[in-house]
C-alpha positions as CSV (number, residue, x, y, z in Angstrom):
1,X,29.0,-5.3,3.5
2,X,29.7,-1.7,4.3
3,X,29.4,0.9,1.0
4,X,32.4,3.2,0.2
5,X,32.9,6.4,2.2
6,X,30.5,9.3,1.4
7,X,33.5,11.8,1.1
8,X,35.4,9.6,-0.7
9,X,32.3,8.7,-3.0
10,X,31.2,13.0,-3.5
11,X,34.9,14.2,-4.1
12,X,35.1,11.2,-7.3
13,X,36.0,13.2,-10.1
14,X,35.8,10.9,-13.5
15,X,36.2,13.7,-16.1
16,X,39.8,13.7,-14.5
17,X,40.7,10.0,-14.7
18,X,41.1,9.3,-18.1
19,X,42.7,5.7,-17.2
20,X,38.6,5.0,-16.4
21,X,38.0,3.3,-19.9
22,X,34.6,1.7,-18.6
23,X,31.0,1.9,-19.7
24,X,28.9,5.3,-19.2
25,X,25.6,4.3,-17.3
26,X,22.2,6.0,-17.1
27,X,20.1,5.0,-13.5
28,X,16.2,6.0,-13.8
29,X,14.5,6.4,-10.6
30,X,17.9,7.6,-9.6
31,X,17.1,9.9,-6.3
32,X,15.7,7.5,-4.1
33,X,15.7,4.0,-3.0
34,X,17.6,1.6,-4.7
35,X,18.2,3.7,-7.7
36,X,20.0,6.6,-5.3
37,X,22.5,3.1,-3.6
38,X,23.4,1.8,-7.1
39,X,24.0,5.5,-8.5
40,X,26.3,6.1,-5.9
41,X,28.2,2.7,-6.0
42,X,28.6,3.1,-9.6
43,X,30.0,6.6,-9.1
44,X,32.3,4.9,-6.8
45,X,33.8,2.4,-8.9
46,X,37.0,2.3,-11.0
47,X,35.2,0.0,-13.7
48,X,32.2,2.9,-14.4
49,X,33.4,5.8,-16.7
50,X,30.5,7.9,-16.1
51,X,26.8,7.9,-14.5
52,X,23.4,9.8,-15.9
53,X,21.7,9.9,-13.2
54,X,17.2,10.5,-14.2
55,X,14.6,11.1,-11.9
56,X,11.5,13.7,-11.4
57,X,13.9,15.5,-8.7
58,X,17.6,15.4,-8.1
59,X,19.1,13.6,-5.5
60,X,22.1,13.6,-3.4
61,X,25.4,12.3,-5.1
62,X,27.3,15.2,-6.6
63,X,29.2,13.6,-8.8
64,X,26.6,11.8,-11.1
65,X,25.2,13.8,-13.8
66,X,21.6,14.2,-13.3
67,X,18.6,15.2,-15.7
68,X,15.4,16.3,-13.8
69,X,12.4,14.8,-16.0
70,X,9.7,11.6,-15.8
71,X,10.8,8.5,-17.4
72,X,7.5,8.8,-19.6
73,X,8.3,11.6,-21.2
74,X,9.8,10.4,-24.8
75,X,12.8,13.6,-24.6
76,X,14.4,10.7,-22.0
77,X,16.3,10.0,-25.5
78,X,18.2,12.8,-25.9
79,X,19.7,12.2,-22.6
80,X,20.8,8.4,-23.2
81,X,22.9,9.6,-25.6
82,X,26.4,8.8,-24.8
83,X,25.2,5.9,-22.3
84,X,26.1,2.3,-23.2
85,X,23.9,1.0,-20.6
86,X,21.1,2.0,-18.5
87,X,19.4,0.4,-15.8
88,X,15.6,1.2,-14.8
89,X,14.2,1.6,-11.7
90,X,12.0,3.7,-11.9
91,X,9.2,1.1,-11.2
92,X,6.2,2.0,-9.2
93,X,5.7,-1.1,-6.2
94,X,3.9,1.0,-3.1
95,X,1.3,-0.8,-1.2
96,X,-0.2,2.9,-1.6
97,X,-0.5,3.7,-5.0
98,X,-3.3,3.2,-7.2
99,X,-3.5,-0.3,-8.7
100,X,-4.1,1.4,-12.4
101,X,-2.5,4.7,-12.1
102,X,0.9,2.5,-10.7
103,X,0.6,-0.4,-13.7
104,X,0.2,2.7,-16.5
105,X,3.8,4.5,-14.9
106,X,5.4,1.2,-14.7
107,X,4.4,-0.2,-18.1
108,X,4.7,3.2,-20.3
109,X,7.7,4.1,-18.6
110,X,9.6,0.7,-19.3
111,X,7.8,1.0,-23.0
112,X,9.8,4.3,-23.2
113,X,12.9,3.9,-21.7
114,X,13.5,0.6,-23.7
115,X,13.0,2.6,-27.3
116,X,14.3,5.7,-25.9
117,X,17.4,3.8,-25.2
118,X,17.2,2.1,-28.9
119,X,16.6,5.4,-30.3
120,X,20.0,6.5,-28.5
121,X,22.3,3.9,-29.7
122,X,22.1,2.5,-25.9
123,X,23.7,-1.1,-26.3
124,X,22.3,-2.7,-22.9
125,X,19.3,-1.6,-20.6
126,X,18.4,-3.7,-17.5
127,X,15.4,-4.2,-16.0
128,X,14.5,-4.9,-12.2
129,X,11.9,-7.3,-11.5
130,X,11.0,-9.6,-8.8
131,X,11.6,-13.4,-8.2
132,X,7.9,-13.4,-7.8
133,X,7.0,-13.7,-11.6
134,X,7.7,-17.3,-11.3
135,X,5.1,-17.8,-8.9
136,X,4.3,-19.1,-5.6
137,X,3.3,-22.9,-6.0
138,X,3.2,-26.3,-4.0
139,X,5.0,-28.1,-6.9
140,X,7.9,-25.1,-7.3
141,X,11.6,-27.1,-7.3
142,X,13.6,-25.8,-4.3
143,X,15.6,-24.0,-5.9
144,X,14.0,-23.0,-8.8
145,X,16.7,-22.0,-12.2
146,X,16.8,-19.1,-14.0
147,X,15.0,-21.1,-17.0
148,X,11.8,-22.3,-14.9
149,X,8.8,-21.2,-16.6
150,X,7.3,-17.3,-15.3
151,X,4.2,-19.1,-13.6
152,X,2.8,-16.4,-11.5
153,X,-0.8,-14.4,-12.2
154,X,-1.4,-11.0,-11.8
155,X,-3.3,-11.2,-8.3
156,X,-0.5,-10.8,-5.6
157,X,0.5,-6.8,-5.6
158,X,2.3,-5.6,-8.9
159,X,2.9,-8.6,-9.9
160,X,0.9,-8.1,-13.5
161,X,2.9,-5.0,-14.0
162,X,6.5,-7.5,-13.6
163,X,5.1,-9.8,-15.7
164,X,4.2,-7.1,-17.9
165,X,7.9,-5.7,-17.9
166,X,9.3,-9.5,-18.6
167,X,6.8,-9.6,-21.6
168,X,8.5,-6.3,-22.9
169,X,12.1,-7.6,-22.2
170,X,11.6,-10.4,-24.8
171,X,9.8,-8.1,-26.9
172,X,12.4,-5.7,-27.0
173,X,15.7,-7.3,-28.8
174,X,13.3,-8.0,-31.8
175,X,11.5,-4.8,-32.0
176,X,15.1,-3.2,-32.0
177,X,18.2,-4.9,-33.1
178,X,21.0,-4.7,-31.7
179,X,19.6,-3.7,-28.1
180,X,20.5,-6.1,-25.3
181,X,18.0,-6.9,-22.3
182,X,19.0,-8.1,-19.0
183,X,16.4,-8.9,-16.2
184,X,17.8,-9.7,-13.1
185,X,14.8,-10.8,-10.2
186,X,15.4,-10.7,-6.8
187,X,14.1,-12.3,-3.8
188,X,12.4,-10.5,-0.6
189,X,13.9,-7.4,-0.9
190,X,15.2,-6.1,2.6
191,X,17.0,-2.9,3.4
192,X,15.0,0.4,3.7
193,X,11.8,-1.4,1.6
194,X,8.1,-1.5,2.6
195,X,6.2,-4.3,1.2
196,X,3.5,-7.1,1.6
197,X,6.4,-9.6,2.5
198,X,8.6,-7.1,4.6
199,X,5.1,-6.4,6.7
200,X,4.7,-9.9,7.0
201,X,7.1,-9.7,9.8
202,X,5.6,-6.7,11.7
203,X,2.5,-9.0,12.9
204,X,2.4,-9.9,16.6
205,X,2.2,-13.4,15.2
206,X,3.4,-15.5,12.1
207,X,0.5,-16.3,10.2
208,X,1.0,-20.1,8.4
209,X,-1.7,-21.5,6.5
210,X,-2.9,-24.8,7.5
211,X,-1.4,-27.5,5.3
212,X,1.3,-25.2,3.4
213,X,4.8,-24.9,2.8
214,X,6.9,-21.9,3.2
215,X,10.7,-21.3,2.1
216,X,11.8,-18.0,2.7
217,X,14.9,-16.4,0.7
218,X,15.9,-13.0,1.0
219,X,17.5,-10.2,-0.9
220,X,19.7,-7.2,0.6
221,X,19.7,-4.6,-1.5
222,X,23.5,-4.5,-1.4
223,X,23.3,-7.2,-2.6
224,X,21.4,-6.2,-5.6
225,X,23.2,-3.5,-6.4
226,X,26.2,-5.6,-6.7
227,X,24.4,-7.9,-9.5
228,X,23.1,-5.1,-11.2
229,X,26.8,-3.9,-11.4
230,X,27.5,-7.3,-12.7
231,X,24.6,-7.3,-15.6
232,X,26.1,-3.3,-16.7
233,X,29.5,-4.8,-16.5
234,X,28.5,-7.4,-18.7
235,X,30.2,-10.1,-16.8
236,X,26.7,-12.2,-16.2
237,X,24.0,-11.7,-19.2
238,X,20.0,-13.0,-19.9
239,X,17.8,-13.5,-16.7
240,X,19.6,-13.1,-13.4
241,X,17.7,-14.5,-10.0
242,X,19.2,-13.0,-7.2
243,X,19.2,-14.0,-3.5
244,X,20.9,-15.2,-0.4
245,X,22.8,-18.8,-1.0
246,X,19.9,-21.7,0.0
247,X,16.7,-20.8,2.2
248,X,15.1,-20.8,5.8
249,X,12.2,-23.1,6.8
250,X,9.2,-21.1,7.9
251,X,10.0,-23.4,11.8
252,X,13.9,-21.8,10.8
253,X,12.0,-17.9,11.1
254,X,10.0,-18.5,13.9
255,X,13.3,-19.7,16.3
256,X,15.1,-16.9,14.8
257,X,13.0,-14.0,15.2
258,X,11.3,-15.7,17.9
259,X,7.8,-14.9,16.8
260,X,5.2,-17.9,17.4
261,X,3.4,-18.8,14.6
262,X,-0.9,-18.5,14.0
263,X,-2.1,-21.6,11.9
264,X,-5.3,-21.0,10.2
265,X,-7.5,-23.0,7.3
266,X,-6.5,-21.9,4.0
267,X,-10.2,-20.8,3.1
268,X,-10.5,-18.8,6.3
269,X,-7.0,-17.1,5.4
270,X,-7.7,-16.1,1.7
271,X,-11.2,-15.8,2.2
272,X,-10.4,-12.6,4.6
273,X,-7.8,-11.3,3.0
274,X,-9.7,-11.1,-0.1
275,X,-13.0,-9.4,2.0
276,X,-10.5,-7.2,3.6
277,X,-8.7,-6.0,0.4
278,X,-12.2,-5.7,-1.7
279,X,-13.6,-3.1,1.3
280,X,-10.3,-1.0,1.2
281,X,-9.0,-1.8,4.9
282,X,-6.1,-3.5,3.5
283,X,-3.3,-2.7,0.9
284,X,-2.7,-6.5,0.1
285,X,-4.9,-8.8,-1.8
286,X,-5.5,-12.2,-1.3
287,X,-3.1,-12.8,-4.1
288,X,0.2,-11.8,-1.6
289,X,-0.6,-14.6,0.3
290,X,0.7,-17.7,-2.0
291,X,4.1,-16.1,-1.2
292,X,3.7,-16.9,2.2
293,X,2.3,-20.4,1.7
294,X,4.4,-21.8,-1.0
295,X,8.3,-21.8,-2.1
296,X,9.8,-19.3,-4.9
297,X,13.1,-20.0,-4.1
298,X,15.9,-19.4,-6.7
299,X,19.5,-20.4,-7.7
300,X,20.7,-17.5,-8.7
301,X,23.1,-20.2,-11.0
302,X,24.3,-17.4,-13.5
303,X,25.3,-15.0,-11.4
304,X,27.0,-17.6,-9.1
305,X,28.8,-19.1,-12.7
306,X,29.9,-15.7,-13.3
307,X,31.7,-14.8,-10.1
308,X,29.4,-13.3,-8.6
309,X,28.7,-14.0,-4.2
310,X,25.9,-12.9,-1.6
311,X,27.7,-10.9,0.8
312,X,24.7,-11.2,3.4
313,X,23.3,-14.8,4.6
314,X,19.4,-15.3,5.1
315,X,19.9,-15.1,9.2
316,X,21.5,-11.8,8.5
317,X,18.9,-10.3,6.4
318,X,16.3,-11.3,8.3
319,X,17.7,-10.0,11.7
320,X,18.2,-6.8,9.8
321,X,14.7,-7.0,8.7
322,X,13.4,-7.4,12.2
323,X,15.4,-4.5,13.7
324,X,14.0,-2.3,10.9
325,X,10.0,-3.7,11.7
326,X,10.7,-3.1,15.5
327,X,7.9,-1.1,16.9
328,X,5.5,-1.0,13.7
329,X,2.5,-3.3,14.0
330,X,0.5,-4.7,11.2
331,X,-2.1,-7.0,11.0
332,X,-3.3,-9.1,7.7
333,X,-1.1,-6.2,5.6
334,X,-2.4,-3.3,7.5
335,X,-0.4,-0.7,9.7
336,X,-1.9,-0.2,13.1
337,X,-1.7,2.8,15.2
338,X,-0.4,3.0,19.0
339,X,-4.1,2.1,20.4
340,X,-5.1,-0.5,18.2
341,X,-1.5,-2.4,18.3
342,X,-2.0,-2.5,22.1
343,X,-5.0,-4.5,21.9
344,X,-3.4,-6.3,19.2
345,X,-0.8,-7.5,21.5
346,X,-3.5,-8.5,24.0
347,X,-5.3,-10.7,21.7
348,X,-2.5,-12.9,21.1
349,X,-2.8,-15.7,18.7
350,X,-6.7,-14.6,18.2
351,X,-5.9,-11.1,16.6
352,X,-5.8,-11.5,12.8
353,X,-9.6,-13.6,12.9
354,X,-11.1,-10.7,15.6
355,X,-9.5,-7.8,14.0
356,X,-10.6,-9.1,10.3
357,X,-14.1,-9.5,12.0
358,X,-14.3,-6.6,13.5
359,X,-12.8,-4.4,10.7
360,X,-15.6,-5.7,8.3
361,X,-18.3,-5.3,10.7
362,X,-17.1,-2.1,10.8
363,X,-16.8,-1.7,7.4
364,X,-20.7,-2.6,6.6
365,X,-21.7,-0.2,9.0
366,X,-20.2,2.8,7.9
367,X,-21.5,1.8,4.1
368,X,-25.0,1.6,5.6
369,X,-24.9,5.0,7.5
370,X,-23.6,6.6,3.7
């Protein structure tokens, strides 16, 4: 599970190994986060001739060459050219942004990069989505295949924009010929991420709504560098789910990270998480939810038929999750600081229902003082 040495990785030197008879890649979102890992594993393998490395500021492996410029901005083109693949992450998922300032960078920039790259004679671009576009629901199979309907709506946080992105992936080999589209859709992303289901796991207690059913599969995003390395290699093709082998029951999560669980009516649940959302005090809509009621476990068939294995188990991931949540404090999606996480601890099992009350009491005050 450990990633090549950094020295070994920043002293590569491709344009002197002409026995490297592989693919030239292009990365978008290339300077941070899981675009800056899968830059420098690519650098670092013997199958990879050479990596483009794009983002709105340069990042730190030396050996990738790197154009400084938003993946919006149709010029992108010109700097394809050469690549045989590239993958996009440059995608837009912070609890933080703006809902429609985040969906127009993440749909216009996957609308340019995918004709950019046809423009440039790019034979494969790969997208990144989410295992959540095929939805949170009672009736899910456990595990769901790569071919199970996209089922999900556009209320649980980016979701529409995935959706949107999986729309233009289909669209995409017909509006250009000869351009081939690979999705590949992970579970819950661990490893250096900050989302609604990683912060899920920084409450004092579990929160399981009354009468549901939660599976939870996760993704390390070694692991998903690894399949994307796969789809540019070409050795798996079409829509890749990506995940841990098999699932934990949500009784499996509480023994293991030994939180205790808070049961509460569905309607009391949603019905605060949507009050809280709508007022502001929380990043999460009521939407985020279903993915903590109801299974969206996948297969991950393809990649498996291919060759490809998980290097992390679900016990690992979420032990690694855990160690990275330790000492941050959230409550129904929203960070707490020191003071309020101390009280939050005191309340116990009570916390999510006083805090929600008390943080929309709150709420209507200060919009009556304005």
């Amino acid at each position: 599970m450990s990633s090549p040495d950094p020295q070994v990785r920043a002293t590569r030197n491709h344009s002197t190994s002409p026995a490297v008879r592989g693919p030239v890649v292009a990365v978008t979102g290339a300077a941070s986060g899981i675009g800056a890992l899968l830059t420098e594993r690519l650098v670092a393998s013997d199958e990879i001739k050479q990596v483009i490395a794009i983002d709105e500021r340069r990042g730190e492996c030396a050996a990738a060459q790197w154009h400084i410029l938003d993946v919006r901005d149709p010029a992108i083109a010109d700097k394809l050219r050469g690549a045989d693949a590239v993958v996009h992450l440059a995608v837009d998922l912070d609890l933080g942004t703006d809902t429609a300032a985040r969906t127009a960078y993440n749909v216009r920039g996957t609308q340019t990069v995918l004709t950019a790259a046809a423009a440039a004679g790019v034979h494969r671009v790969v997208l990144c989505t989410s295992a959540m576009v095929y939805g949170a629901l009672p009736d899910n199979e456990l595990p769901l295949s790569e071919d199970a309907e996209l089922r999900a709506t556009a209320e649980a946080t980016g979701v529409g924009d995935l959706l949107e992105i999986e729309r233009l992936a289909r669209r995409a080999p017909r509006a250009h010929p000869g351009l081939n589209v690979t999705v590949v859709r992970p579970a819950v992303l661990v490893g250096g991420t900050d989302t609604a289901l990683t912060r899920y796991f920084e409450s004092p207690r579990l929160l399981v709504v009354a009468g549901s059913r939660p599976a939870w599969q996760f993704c390390h995003v070694e692991d998903l560098c690894s399949a994307l390395e796969y789809a540019v290699l070409e050795k798996a093709e079409g829509e890749l789910a990506v995940g841990c082998d098999g699932w934990l029951e949500q009784e499996e999560v509480e023994e293991l990270s030994g939180i205790r669980r808070m049961e509460l009516p569905s309607a009391v649940a949603l019905g605060a998480a949507a009050r809280l959302h709508r007022i502001g005090l929380t990043p999460s809509p009521a939407g985020d939810l279903a993915y903590t009621m109801y299974p969206w476990v996948v297969s991950g068939s393809r990649l498996h038929d291919a060759g490809w294995r998980p290097q992390w188990t679900n016990e690992e991931v979420l032990a690694e999750l855990l160690e990275e949540v330790s000492g941050r404090h959230t409550v129904a999606g929203r960070r707490l600081g020191r003071k309020d996480a101390t009280a939050a601890g005191a309340a116990g099992a009570t916390v999510a229902l006083l805090g929600t009350a008390a943080l929309v009491r709150r709420a209507r005050k200060a919009r009556r003082r304005g």
